[in-house]
Residue frames as qw, qx, qy, qz and C-alpha x, y, z in Angstrom:
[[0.889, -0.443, 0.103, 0.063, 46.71, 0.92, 25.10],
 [0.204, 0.815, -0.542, 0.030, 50.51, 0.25, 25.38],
 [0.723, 0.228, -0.600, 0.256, 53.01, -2.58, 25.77],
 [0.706, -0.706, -0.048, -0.003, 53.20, -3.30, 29.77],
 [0.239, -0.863, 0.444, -0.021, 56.35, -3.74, 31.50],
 [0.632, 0.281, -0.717, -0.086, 58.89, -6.52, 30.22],
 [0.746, -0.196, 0.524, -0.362, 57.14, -9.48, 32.96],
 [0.064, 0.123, -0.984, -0.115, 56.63, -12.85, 32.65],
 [0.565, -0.312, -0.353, -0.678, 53.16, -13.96, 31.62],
 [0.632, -0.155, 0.158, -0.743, 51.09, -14.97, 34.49],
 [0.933, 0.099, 0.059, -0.341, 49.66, -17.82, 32.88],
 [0.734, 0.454, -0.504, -0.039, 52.75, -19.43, 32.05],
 [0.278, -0.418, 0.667, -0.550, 53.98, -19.47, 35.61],
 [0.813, -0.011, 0.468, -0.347, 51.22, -22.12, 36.23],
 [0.792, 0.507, -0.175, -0.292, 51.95, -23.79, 32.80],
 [0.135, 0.643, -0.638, 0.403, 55.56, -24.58, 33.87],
 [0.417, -0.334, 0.750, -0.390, 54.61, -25.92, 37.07],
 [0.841, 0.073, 0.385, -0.375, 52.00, -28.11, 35.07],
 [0.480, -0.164, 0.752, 0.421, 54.63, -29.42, 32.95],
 [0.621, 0.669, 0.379, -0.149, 52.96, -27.93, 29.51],
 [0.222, 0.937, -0.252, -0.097, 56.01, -26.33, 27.91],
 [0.882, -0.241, 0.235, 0.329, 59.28, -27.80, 26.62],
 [0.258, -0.816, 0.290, 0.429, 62.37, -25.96, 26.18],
 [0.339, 0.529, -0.746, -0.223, 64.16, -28.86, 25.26],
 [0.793, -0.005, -0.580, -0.184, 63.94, -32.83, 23.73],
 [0.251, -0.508, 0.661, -0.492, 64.09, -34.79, 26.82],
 [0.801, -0.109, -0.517, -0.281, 63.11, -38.34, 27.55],
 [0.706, -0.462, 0.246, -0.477, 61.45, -39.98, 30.89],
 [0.235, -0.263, 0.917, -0.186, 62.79, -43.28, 32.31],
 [0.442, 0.213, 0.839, -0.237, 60.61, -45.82, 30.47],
 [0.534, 0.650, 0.482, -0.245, 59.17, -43.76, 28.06],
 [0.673, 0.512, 0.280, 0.455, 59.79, -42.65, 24.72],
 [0.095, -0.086, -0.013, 0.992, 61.80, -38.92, 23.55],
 [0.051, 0.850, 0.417, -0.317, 59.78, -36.01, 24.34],
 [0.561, 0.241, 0.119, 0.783, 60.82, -33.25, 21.62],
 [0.143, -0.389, -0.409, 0.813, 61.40, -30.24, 22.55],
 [0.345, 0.701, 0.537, -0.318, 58.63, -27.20, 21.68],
 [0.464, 0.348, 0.221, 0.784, 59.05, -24.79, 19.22],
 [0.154, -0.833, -0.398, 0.352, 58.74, -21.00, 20.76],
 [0.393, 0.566, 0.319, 0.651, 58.80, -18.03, 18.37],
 [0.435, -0.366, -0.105, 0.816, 59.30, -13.85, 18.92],
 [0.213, 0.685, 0.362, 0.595, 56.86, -11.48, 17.32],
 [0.091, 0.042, -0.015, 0.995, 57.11, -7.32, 17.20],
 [0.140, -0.756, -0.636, 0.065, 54.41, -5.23, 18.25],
 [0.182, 0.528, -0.004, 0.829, 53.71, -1.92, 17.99],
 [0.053, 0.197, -0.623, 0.755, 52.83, 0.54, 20.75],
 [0.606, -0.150, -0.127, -0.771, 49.17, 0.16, 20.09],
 [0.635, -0.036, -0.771, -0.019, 49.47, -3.32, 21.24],
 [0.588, -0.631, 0.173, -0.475, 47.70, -4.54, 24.49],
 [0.868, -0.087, -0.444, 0.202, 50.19, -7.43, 25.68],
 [0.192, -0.666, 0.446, -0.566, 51.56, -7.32, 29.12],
 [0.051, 0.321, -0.902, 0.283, 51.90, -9.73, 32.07],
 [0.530, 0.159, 0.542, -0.633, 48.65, -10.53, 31.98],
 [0.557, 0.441, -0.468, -0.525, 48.51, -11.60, 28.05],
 [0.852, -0.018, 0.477, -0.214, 47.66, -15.43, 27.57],
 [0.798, 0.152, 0.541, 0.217, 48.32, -15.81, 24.39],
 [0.315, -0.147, 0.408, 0.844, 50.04, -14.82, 20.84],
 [0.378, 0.811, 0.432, -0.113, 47.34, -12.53, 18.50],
 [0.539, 0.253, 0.304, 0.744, 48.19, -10.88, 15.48],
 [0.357, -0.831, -0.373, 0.208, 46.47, -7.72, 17.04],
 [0.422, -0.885, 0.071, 0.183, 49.32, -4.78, 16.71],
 [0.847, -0.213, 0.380, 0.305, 51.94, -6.72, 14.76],
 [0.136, 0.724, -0.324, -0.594, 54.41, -5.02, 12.99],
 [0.815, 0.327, 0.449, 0.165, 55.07, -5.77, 9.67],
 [0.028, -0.836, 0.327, 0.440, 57.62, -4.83, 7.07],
 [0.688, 0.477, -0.544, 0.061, 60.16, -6.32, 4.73],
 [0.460, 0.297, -0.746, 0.380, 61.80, -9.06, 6.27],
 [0.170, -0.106, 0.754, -0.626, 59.36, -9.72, 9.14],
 [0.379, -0.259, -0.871, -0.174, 56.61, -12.60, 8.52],
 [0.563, -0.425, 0.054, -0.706, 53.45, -12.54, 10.99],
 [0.962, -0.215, -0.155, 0.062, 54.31, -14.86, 13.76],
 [0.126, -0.812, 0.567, -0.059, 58.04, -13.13, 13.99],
 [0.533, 0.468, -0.701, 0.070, 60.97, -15.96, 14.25],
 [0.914, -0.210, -0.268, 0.221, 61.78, -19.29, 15.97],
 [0.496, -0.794, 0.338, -0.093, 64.09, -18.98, 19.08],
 [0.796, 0.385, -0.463, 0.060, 67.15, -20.58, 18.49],
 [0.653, 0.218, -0.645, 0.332, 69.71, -22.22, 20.36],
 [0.685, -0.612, -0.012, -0.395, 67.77, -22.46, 24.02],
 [0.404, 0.308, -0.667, 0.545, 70.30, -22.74, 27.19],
 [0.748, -0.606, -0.256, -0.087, 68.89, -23.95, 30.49],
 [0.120, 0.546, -0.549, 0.621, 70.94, -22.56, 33.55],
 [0.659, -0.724, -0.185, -0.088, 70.98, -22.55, 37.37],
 [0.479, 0.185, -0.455, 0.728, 73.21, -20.61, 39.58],
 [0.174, -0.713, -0.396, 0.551, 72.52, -18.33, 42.96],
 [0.207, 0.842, 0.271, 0.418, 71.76, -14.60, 41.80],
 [0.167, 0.556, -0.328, 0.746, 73.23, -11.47, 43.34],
 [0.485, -0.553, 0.382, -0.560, 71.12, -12.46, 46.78],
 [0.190, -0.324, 0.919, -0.121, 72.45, -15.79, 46.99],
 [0.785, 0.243, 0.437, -0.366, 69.13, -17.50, 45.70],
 [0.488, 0.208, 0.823, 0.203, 68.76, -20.58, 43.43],
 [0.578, 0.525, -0.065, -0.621, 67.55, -19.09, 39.93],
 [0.582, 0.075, 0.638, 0.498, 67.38, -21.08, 36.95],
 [0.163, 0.644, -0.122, -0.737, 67.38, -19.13, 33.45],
 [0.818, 0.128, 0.523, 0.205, 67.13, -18.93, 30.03],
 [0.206, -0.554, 0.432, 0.681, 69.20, -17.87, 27.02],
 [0.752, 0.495, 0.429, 0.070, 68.68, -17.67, 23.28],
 [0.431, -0.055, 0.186, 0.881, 70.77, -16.78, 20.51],
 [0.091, 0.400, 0.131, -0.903, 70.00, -13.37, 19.27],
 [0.527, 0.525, 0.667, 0.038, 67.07, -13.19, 16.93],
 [0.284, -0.497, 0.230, 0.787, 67.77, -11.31, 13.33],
 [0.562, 0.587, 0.472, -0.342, 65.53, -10.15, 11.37],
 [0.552, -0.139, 0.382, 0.728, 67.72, -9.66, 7.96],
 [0.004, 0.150, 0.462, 0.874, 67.60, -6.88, 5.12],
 [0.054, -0.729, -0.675, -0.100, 64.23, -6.12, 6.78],
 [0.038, -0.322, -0.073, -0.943, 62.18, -2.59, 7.01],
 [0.408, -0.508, -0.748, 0.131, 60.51, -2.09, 10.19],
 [0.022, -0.466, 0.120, -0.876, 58.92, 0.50, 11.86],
 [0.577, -0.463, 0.296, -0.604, 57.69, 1.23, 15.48],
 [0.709, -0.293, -0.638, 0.070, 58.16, -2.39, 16.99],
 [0.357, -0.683, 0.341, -0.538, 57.92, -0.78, 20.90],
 [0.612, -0.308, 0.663, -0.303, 57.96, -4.66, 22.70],
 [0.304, 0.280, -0.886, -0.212, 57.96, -8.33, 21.79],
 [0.682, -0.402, 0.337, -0.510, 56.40, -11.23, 22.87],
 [0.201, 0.323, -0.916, -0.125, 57.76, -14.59, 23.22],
 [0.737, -0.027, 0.209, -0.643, 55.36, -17.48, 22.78],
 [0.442, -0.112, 0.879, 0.136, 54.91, -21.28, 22.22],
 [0.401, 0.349, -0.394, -0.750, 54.13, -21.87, 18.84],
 [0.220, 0.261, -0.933, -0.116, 53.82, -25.36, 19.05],
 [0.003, 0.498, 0.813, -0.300, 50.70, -25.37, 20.95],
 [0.039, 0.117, 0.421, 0.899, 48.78, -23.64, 18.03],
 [0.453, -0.543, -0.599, -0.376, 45.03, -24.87, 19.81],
 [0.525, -0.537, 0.237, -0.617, 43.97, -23.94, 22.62],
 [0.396, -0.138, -0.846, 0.328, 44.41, -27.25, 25.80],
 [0.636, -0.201, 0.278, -0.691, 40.76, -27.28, 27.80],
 [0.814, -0.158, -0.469, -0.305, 39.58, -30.13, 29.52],
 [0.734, -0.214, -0.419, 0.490, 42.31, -30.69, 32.25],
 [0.261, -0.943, -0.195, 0.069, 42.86, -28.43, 35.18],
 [0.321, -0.521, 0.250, 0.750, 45.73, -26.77, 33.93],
 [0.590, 0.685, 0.396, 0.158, 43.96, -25.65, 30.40],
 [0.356, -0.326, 0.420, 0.768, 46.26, -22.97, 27.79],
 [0.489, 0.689, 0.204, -0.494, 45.44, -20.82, 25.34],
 [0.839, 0.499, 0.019, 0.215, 46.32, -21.10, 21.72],
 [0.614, 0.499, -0.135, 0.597, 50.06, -20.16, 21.68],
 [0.559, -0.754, -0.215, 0.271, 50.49, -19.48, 25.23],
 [0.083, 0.801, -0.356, 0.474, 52.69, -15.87, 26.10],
 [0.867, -0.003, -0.318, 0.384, 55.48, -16.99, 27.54],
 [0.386, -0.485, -0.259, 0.741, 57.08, -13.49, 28.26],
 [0.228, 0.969, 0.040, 0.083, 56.36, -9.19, 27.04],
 [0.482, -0.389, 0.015, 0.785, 59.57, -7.35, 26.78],
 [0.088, 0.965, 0.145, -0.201, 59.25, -3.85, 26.22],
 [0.688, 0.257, 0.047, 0.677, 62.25, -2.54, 24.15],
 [0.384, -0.486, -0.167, 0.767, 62.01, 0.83, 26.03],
 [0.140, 0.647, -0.214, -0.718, 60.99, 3.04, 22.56],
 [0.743, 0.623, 0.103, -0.220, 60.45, 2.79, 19.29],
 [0.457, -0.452, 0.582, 0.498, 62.54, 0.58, 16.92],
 [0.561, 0.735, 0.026, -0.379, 63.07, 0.57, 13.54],
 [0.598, -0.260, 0.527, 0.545, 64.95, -1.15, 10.73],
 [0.619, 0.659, -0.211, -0.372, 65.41, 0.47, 6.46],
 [0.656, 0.693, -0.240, -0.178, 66.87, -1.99, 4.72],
 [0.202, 0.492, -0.787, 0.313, 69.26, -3.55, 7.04],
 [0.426, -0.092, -0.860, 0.266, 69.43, -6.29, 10.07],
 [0.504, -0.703, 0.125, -0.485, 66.91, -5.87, 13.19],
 [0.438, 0.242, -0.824, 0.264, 68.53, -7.43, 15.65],
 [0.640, -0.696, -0.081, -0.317, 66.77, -8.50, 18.95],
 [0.451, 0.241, -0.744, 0.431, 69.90, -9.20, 21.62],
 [0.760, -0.489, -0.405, -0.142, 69.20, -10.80, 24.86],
 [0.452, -0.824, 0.262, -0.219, 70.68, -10.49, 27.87],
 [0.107, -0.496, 0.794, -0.336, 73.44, -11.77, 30.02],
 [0.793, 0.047, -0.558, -0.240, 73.07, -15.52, 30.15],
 [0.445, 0.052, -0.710, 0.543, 72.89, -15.82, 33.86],
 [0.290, -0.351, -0.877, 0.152, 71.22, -15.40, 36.86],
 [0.064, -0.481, -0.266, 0.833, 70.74, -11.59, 37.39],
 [0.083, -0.333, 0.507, 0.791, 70.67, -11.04, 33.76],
 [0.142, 0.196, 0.882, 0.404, 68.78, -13.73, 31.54],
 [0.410, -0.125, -0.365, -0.826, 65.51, -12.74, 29.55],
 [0.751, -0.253, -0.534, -0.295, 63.77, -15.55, 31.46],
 [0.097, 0.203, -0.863, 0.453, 64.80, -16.38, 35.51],
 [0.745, -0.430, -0.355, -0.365, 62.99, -18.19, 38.05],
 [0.193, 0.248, -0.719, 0.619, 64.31, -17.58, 41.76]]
């Protein structure tokens, strides 16, 4: 198998709508703070089956190296947008800072997936249910990457509406 095209999962679409996922800390009129999730970035090689159809994180495929843990790295500094896109539509987006794997030795990562980590169990009982560590999005890096001894870097798009690693128009 191979790494699909870089989609949004499927399943998170519904998740979203069912309010299971927080970006960021937020708090409801009345009720207490809500904090935000924690959502993490692991490598995969090409042998990996994840794709827009992938539910959840699995160590399955995962590269490994110097300087790259199983479970890959915490997303940092998460930016919520909204602007029109190039066809005049309402998107909203998101942005992280780049993710850097230091002094690490990798080989073949072909794609990524980004995932909530923070929902480590599976949610069944309610009619929006989630797998452990719901897939959030695949991105496909386009080829084999590789670090010896130095920085991987993952960089994200343009922080905006045509651009962002994440939209919703």
């Amino acid at each position: 198998m191979a790494i699909g095209s870089s989609a949004m999962c499927g399943t998170f679409k519904r998740e979203i709508l069912a309010g299971i996922h927080f970006w960021t800390a937020h708090t409801r009129t009345g009720s207490s703070a809500i904090s935000a999730d924690t959502f993490k970035i692991a490598m995969f090689t090409n042998s990996a089956s994840i794709d827009a159809d992938t539910t959840g994180y699995t160590t399955s495929n995962e590269v490994s190296g110097t300087g790259y843990s199983a479970g890959g790295a915490t997303l940092g500094s998460v930016t919520l947008g909204l602007a029109d896109n190039s066809s005049s539509v309402p998107t909203a987006f998101l942005d992280f800072a780049d993710t850097t794997f230091s002094s690490s030795t990798i080989s073949n990562a072909r794609g990524a997936l980004i995932y909530n980590s923070t929902l480590s169990t599976a949610g069944t009982g309610s009619t929006t249910n989630h797998a452990a560590d719901p897939a959030v999005a695949v991105i496909n890096f386009g080829g084999d990457k590789s670090s010896s001894s130095g920085d991987f870097t993952i960089q994200y798009p343009a922080n905006d509406a045509n651009n962002a690693i994440i939209r919703i128009s």
